[in-house]
ZADREN-33801 format. One line per field, with one value per residue (C-alpha): residue number from 0; x, y, z. Coordinates in steps of 0.5 Angstrom, whole numbers. Each point is the difference from the previous one (the first is absolute). Example, Ala and Ser with C-alpha at 12.3 -4.5 7.8 and 13.67 -1.06 7.14 Angstrom:
2
n <- 0	1 .
u <- 25	2 .
v <- -9	7 .
w <- 16	-2 .
//
This chain:
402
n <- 0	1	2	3	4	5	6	7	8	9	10	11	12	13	14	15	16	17	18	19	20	21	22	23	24	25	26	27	28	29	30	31	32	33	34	35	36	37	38	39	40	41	42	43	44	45	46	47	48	49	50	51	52	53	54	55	56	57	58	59	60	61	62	63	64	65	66	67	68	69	70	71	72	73	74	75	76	77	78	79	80	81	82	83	84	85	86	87	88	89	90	91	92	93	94	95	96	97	98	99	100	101	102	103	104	105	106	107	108	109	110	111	112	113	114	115	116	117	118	119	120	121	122	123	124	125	126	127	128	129	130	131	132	133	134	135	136	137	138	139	140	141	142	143	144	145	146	147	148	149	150	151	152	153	154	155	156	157	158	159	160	161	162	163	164	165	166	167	168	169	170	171	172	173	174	175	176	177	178	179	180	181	182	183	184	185	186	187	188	189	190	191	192	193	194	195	196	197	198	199	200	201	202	203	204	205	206	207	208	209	210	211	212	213	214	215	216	217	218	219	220	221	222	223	224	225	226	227	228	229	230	231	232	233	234	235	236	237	238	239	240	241	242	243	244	245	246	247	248	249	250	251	252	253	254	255	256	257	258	259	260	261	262	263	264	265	266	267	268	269	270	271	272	273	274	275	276	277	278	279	280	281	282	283	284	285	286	287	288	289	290	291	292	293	294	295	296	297	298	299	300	301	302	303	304	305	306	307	308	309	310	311	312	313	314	315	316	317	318	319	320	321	322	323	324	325	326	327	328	329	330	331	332	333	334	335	336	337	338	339	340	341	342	343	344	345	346	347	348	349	350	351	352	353	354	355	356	357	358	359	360	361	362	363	364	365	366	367	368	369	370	371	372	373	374	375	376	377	378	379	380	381	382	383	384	385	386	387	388	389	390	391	392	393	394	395	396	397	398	399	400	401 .
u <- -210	1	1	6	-3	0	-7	0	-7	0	-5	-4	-3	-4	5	5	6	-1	-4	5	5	-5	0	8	1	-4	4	7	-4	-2	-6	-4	-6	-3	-2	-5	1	-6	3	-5	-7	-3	-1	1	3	2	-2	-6	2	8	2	-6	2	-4	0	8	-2	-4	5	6	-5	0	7	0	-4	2	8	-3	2	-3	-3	-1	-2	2	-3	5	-4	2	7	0	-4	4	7	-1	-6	2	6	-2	-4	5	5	-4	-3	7	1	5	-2	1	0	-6	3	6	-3	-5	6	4	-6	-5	2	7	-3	-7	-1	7	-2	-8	5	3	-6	-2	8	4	7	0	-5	0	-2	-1	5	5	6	5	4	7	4	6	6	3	4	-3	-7	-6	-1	-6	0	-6	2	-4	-4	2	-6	3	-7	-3	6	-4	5	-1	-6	3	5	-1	0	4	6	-6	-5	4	2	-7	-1	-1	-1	-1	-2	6	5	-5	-3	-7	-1	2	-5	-6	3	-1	-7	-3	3	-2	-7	-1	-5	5	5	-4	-1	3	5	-3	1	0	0	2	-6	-4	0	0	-3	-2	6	-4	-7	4	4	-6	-3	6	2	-5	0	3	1	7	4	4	6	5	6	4	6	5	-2	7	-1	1	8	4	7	-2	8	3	-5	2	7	1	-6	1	-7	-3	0	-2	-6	-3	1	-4	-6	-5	0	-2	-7	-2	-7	2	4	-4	-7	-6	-3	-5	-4	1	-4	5	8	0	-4	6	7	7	0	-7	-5	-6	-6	1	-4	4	0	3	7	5	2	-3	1	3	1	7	-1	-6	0	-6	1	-2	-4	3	3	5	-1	6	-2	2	4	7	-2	7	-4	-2	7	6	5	1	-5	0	-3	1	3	-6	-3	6	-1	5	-1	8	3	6	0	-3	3	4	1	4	0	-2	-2	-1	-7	-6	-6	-7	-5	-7	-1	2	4	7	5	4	8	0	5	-3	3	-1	0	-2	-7	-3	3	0	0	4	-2	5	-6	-6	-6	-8	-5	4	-6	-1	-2	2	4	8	3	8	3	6	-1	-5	-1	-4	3	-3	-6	-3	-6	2	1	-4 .
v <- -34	7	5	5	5	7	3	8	3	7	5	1	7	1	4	-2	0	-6	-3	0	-2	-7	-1	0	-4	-5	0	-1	-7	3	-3	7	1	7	4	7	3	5	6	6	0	7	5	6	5	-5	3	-2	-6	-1	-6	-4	-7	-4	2	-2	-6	-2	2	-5	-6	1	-1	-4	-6	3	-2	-6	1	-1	6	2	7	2	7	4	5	0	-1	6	6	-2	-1	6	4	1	2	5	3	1	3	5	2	1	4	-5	-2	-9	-4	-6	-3	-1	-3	-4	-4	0	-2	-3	-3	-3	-1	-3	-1	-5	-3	-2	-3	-4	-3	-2	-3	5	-1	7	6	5	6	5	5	2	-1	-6	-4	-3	-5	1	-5	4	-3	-7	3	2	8	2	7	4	3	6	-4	1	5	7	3	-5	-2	-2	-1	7	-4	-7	5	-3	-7	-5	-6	-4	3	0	-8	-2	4	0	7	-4	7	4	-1	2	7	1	1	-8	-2	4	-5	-6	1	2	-6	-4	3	1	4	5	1	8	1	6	1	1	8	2	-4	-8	-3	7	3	7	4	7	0	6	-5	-7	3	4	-8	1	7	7	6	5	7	4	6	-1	5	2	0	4	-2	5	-2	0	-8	-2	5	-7	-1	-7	-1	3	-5	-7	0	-4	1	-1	-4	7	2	-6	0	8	-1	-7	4	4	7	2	4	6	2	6	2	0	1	-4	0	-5	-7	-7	-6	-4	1	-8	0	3	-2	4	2	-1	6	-3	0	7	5	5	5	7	-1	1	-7	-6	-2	-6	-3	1	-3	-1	1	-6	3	7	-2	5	-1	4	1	2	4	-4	-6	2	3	-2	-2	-7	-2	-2	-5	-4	-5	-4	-6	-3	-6	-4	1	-1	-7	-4	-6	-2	-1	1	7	3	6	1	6	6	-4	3	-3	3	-3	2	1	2	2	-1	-5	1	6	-1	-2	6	-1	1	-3	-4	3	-5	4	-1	4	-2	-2	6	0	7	0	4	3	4	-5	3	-2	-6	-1	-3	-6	-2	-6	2	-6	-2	-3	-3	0	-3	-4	2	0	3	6	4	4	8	4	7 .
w <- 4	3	-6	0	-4	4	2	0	2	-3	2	-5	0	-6	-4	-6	4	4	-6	-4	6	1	-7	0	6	-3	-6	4	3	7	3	0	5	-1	8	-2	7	2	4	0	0	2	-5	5	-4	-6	-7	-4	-3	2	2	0	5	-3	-8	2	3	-6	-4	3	0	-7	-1	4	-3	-7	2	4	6	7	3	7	4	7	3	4	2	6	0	-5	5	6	-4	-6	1	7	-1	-5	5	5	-5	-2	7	1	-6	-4	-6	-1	-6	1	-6	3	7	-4	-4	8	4	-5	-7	4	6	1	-7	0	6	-4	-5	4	3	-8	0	-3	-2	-2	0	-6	-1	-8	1	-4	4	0	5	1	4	2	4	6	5	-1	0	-4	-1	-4	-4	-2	-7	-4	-7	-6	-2	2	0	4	5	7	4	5	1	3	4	7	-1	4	-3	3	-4	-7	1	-1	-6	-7	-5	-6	-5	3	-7	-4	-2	1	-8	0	6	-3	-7	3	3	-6	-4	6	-1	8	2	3	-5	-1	7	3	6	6	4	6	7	-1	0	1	-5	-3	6	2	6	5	-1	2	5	4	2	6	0	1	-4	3	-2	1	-4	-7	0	-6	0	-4	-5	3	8	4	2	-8	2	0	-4	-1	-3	6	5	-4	-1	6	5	7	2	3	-6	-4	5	-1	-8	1	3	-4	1	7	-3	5	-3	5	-6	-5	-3	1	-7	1	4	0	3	3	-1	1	-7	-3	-3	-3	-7	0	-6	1	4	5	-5	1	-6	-2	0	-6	0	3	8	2	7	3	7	5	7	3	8	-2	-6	-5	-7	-3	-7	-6	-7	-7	-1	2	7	4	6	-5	0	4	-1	8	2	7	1	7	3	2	-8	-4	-5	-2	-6	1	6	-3	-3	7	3	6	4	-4	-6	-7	-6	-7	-2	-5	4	-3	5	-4	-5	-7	2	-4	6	2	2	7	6	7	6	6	6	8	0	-7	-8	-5	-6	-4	-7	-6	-2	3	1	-1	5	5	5	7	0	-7	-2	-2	-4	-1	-6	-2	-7	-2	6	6	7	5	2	5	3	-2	7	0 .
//
């Protein structure tokens, strides 16, 4: 007699997280089978001891057998470099700035991961993030939404921006109603050998690397000028209050644009290895000292190999309110709430994980969506993620423009 009991392959990566995810299913009556992926090997640029593949393959197996759950392994190495590394090279060669963790949900852990999964029977695949998921009857038909979990501090939402109705059918985020503090309590009362662990940093599935020595495997040093931009420079003169009441689209298109730097007009303090190395809003790493307040990167130009540097924390060249993301890069997780052409929408955005979502309006127009935020925003980088709310429910996201 054919079981009617679920199976939920969940990815089982070595962390507390998805322990503790294992472990719940199991208590809610799922058939659980555990699926550890191997993504990175190389250790080109990965800092001593981050990250270890192997320690976190262990670890898993552990769990594991502790909660009597079949394990398996997959390696996804190749599907990793040529569907995040690679791409993570392409945007910095092009002076952007991505998200790997973001394409790594998108293109791994719901993609190729899930399709494993369901060679291994799988009614579901889940995952130890701490979001949660709803389904709701619209028009007859099932629509499924992607909720921020109940930990403030520890909401992973931003990261799972980019998936599909498809993707959230299948997937189940058994932590996401719990707080962090609660996770760490089951795994120690459970004594699973990850209940101490630390959260892994840095790149999914890489580790804490050194950037400039990971990204030199594809792209060269190369030697060019660092300028400084001075706070009362004539491009930082807009009356930002006059310009976004009711912009026509010229205007929403110049105010999206960093500032138009022209190391002509200003002073050349300094050499760098490479503008691709370098991203907006960016201290470290430059080396260039003797100023009254710290240099932060204000733009970079990858043509003309030059950056454009500003003195202390609130140089106006860091902030701005518009960014545009172009038609082909918009994301919509519902259908129902997409935009149409010279439609607006009051909506909370954050364009970087953990940021506070700022009150802002969507404004769909023929060459590109723009988002204008009530207050200034620090650091909105080409190539990041922007990422838009309806309450608590993720809606849509897209790649920021230059």
């Amino acid at each position: 007699m054919k079981s009617n009991t679920k199976r939920v392959v969940i990815g089982l990566s070595g962390g507390v997280d998805s322990s503790v995810a294992a472990y719940i299913l199991k208590q809610q009556g799922y058939d659980v089978v555990a699926l550890f992926m191997k993504n990175w090997h190389d250790t080109t640029g990965v800092l001593k001891a981050d990250c270890p593949w192997l320690d976190d393959k262990f670890d898993a197996e552990a769990v594991a057998r502790k909660l009597n759950i079949p394990f398996h392994f997959v390696d996804l190495s190749e599907h990793y470099k040529k569907r995040v590394v690679d791409y993570m090279f392409s945007e910095y060669e092009k002076g952007r700035t991505p998200n790997p963790d973001i394409l790594c949900n998108r293109e791994i852990k719901f993609d190729v991961f899930m399709e494993n999964a369901f060679k291994l029977g799988a009614d579901y695949v889940a995952t130890g993030h701490f979001c949660q998921k709803k389904e709701t009857l619209i028009n007859g038909q099932l629509v499924y939404s992607l909720l921020a979990g109940s930990d403030p501090n520890k909401d992973q939402s931003y990261f799972l921006c980019q998936l599909s109705q498809k993707q959230l059918e299948k997937v189940l985020f058994p932590i996401g109603n719990l707080h962090k503090s609660e996770v760490r309590k089951i795994a120690t009362e459970l004594n699973l050998v990850t209940a101490n662990k630390k959260d892994s940093q840095g790149i999914c599935f890489v580790g804490k690397v050194d950037l400039p020595v990971f990204l030199q495997q594809k792209l060269s040093l190369k030697k060019g000028d660092v300028f400084l931009v001075p706070a009362d420079a004539k491009i930082f003169e807009r009356n930002w209050e006059k310009a976004l009441h009711n912009p026509d689209d010229d205007t929403l298109l110049k105010l999206s644009y960093s500032f138009p730097f022209n190391s002509e007009q200003f002073k050349k303090i300094g050499e760098h290895n490479g503008a691709h190395f370098y991203t907006v809003g960016q201290r470290k790493g430059l080396n260039i000292g003797g100023f009254a307040e710290p240099l932060f990167v204000l733009g970079t130009d990858v043509q003309t190999n030059q950056i454009f540097m500003g003195m202390g924390n609130k140089h106006p060249g860091l902030f701005r309110k518009v960014l545009k993301i172009n038609n082909n890069e918009i994301h919509w997780i519902r259908d129902d709430y997409k935009l149409d052409i010279d439609q607006d929408r009051d909506l909370k955005v954050r364009i970087r994980y953990r940021q506070p979502l700022q009150d802002a309006i969507l404004m769909q127009r023929k060459n590109g969506l723009f988002i204008l935020f009530d207050d200034y925003q620090r650091g909105i980088t080409p190539g990041q993620f922007a990422a838009w709310y309806k309450k608590n429910e993720l809606i849509g996201s897209g790649v920021i423009h230059e």
